[in-house]
C-alpha positions as CSV (number, residue, x, y, z in Angstrom):
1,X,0.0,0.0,0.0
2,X,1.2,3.8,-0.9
3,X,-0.5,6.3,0.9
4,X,-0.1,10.6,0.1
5,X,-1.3,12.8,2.0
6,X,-1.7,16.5,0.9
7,X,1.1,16.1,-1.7
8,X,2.2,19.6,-2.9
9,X,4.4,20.5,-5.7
10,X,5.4,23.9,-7.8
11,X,8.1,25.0,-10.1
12,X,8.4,28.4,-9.8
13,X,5.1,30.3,-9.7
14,X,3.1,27.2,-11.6
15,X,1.3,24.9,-8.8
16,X,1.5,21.7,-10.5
17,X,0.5,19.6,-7.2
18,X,-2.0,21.1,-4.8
19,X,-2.8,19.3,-2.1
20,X,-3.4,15.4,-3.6
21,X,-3.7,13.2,-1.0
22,X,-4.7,9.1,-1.7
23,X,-4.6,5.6,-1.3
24,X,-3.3,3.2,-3.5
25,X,-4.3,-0.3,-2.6
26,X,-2.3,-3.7,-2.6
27,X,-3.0,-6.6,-5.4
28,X,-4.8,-3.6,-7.4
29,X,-4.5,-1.7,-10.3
30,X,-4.3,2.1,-9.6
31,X,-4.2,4.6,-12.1
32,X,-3.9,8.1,-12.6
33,X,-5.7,10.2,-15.0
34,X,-6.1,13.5,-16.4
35,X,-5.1,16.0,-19.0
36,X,-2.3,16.4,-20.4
37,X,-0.6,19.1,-17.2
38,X,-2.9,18.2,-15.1
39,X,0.4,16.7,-12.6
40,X,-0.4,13.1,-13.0
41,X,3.5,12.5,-14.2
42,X,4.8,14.8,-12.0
43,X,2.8,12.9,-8.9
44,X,4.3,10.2,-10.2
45,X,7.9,11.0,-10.1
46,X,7.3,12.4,-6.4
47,X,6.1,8.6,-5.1
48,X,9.7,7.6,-6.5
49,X,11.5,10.1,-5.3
50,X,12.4,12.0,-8.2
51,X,11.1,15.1,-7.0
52,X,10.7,16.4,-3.6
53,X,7.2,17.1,-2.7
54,X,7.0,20.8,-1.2
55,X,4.7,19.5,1.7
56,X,2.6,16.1,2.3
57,X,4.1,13.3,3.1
58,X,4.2,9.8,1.2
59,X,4.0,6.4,3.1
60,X,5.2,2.9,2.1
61,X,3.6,0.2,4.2
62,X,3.2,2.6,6.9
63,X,7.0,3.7,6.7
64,X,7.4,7.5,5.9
65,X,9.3,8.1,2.7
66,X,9.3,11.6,2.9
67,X,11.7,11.1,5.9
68,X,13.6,8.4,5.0
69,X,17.6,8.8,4.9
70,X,19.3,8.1,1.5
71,X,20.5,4.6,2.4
72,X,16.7,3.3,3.2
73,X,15.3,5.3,0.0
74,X,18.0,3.0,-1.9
75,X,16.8,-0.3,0.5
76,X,13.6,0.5,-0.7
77,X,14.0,1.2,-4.3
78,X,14.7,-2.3,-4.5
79,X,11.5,-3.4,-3.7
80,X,10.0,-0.5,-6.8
81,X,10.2,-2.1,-10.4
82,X,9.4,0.3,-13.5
83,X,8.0,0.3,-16.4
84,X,8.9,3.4,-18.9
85,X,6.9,4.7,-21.6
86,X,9.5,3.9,-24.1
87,X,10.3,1.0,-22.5
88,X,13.8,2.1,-22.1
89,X,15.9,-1.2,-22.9
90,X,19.3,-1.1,-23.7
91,X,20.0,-1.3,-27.5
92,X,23.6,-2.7,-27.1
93,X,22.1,-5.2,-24.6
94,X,20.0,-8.9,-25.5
95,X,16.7,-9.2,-23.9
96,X,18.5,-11.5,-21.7
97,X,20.9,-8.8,-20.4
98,X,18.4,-5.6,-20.8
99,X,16.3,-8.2,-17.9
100,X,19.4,-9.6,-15.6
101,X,20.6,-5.6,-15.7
102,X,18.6,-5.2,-12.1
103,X,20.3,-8.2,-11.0
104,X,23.6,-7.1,-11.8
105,X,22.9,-3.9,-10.0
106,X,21.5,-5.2,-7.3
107,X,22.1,-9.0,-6.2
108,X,25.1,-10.8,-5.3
109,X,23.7,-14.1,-7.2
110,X,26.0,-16.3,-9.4
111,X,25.1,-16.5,-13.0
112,X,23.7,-19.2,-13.1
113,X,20.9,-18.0,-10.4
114,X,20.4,-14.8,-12.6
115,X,19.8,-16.8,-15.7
116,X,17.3,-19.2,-13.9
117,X,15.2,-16.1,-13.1
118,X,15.8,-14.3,-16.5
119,X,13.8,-17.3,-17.8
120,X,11.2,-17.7,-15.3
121,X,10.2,-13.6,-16.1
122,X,10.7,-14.6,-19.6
123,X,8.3,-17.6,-19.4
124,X,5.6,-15.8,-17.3
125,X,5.7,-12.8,-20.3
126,X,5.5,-15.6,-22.9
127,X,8.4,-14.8,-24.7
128,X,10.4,-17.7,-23.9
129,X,13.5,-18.4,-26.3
130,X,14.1,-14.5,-26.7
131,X,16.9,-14.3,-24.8
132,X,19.5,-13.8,-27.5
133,X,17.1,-11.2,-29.7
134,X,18.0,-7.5,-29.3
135,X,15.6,-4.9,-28.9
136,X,16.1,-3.6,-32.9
137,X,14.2,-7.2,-33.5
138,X,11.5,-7.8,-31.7
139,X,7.9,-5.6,-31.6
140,X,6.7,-3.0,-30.1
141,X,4.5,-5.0,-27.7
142,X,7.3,-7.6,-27.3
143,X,9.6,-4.5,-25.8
144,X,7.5,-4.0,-23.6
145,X,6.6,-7.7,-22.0
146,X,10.3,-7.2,-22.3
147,X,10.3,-4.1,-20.3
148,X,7.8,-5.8,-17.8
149,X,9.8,-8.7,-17.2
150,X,12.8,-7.1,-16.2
151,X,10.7,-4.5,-13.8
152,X,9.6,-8.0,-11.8
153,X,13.0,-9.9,-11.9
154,X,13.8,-8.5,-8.8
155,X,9.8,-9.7,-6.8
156,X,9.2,-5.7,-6.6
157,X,6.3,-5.2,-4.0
158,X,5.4,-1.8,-5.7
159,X,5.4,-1.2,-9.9
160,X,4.6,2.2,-11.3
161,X,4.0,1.9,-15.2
162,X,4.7,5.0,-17.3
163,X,1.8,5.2,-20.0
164,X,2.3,1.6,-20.8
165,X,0.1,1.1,-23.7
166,X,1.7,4.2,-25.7
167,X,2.7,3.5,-29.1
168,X,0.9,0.3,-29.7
169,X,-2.0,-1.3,-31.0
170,X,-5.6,-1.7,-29.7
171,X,-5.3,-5.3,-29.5
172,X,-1.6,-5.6,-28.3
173,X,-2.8,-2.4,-25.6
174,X,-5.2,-5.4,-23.9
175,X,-2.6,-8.2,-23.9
176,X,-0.5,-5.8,-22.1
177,X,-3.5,-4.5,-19.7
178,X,-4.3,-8.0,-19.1
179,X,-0.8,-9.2,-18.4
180,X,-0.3,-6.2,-15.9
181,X,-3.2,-7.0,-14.1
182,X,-2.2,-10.9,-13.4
183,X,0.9,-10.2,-12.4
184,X,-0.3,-7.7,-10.0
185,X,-3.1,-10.1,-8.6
186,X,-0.5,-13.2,-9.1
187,X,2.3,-11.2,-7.1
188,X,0.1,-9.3,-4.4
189,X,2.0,-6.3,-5.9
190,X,1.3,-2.2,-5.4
191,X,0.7,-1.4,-9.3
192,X,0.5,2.7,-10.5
193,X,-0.1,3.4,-13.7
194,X,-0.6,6.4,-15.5
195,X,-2.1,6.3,-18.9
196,X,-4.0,7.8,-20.9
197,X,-5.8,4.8,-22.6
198,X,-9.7,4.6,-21.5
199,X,-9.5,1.0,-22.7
200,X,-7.1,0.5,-19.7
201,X,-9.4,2.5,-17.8
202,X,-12.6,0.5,-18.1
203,X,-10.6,-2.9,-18.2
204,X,-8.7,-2.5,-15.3
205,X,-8.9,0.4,-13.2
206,X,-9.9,-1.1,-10.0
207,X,-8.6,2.1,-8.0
208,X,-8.6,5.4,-10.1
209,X,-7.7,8.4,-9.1
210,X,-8.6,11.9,-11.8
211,X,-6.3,14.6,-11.3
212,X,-8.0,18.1,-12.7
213,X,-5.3,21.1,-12.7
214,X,-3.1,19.4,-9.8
215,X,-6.4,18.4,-7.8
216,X,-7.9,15.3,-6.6
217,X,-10.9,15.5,-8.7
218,X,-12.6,12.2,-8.6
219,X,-12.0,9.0,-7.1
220,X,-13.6,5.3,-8.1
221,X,-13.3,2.2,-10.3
222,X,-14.4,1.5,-13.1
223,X,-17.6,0.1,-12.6
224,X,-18.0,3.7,-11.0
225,X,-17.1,5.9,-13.9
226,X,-20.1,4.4,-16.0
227,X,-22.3,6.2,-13.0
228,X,-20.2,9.0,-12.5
229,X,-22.7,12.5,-12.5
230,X,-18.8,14.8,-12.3
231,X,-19.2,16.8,-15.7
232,X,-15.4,17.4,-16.0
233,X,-14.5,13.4,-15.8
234,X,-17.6,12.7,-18.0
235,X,-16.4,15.0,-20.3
236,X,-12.4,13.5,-20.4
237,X,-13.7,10.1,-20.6
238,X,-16.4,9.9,-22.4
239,X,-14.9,12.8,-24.9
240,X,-16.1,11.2,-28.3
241,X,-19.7,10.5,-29.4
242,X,-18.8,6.9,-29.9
243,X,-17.8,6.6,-26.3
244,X,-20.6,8.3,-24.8
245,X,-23.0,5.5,-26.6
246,X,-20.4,3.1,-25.1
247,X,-21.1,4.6,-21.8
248,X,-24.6,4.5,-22.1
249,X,-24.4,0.6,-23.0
250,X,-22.6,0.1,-20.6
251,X,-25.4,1.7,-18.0
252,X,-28.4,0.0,-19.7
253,X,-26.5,-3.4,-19.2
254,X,-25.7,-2.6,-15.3
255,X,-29.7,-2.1,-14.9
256,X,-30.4,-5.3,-16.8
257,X,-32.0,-3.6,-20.1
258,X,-30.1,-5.4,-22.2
259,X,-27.7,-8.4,-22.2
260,X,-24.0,-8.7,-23.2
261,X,-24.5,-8.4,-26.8
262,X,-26.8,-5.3,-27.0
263,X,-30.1,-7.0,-27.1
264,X,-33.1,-5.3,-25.1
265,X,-34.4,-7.4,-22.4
266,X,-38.0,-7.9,-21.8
């Protein structure tokens, strides 16, 4: 569990964070979304400890990070896997290396050891046998199953993922949604995500929180959206006439007025 409390943040004169304070629950999915500027990244980055909140205070498992000394921030950093946007693997590197990389850095294990759990990440991302591929070969959605595997070779207890589904298909987006999701369930892991993707958002946000100009402006799941009377999340999600009549679908099927496949029920 991650809890903030009244997280603040500015650059200069421009409040990017005012006041955000939150829950984000174990074995879940927990997103963040808003508007482009709306602080979502830069709350992010703050949970990490990239930037230093101005006020609030940030709690891992009940232990303050905001008052943690260097050495524990790095203790615990072992326990934080990421995912990047871009994925970020190494192009000099194998998919083998780009995932034993945290392993290097951080265990004392022979190689043999690191190899055994290259493969069992490997294996639970399905892309056993790509150890020897480099990043220059292998797809989009393979980089990042790629990019997941090595965020869990170390058995993280927290994983923030960075926009996740950027750059790739509709269809590879929800093998990559799903995927997240059993590891987090599987694991018993604290996942953040931020994304923009309202396919990720009605799939699998089981604790979402909407950030409106640095503000906590809704709370909920998914489930909740679909009943959600807040104009300005209504108006982000459900932006597009096509998703508004997916919406109201969505609400007819929650009262029983139609079934799964859009057929009135008498």
């Amino acid at each position: 569990m991650i809890e903030f409390k009244n997280i603040k943040k500015s650059f200069g004169d421009k409040v990017v964070l005012d006041g955000v304070s939150h829950t984000m629950e174990t074995g879940m999915t927990n997103l963040i979304i808003g508007t482009s500027g709306s602080g979502k990244t830069v709350l992010q980055k703050c949970l990490v400890g990239l930037f230093e909140p101005d006020e609030g205070e940030i709690i891992y498992d009940g232990v303050s990070f905001t008052v943690m000394t260097q050495d524990d921030r790095k203790l615990l950093r072992q326990q934080i896997g990421m995912l990047f946007q871009g994925s970020a693997l190494f192009d000099s590197m194998t998919v083998e290396e780009n995932i034993q990389f945290p392993l290097d850095m951080f265990t004392k294990d022979n190689h043999s050891a690191k190899l055994k759990r290259v493969n069992e990440v490997l294996e639970r991302v399905n892309l056993v046998g790509s150890n020897k591929k480099y990043p220059s070969e292998i797809s989009g959605g393979m980089k990042k199953r790629v990019g997941i595997a090595r965020a869990i070779v170390l058995n993280p207890k927290f994983l923030f993922c960075d926009e996740p589904n950027s750059g790739l298909d509709p269809q590879t987006s929800m093998l990559i949604d799903k995927l997240i999701k059993e590891i987090t369930i599987e694991f018993n892991m604290t996942t953040v995500i931020n994304t923009h993707d309202m396919n990720s958002v009605m799939e699998i946000g089981d604790n979402i929180l909407y950030l409106k100009e640095g503000k906590k402006e809704w709370t909920g799941n998914s489930k909740d959206i679909i009943f959600s009377d807040n104009e300005a999340l209504n108006a982000f999600i459900f932006a597009s006439e096509f998703l508004q009549d997916a919406k109201n679908m969505r609400m007819l099927e929650a009262k029983g007025k139609i079934d799964g496949q859009g057929n009135i029920v008498k």
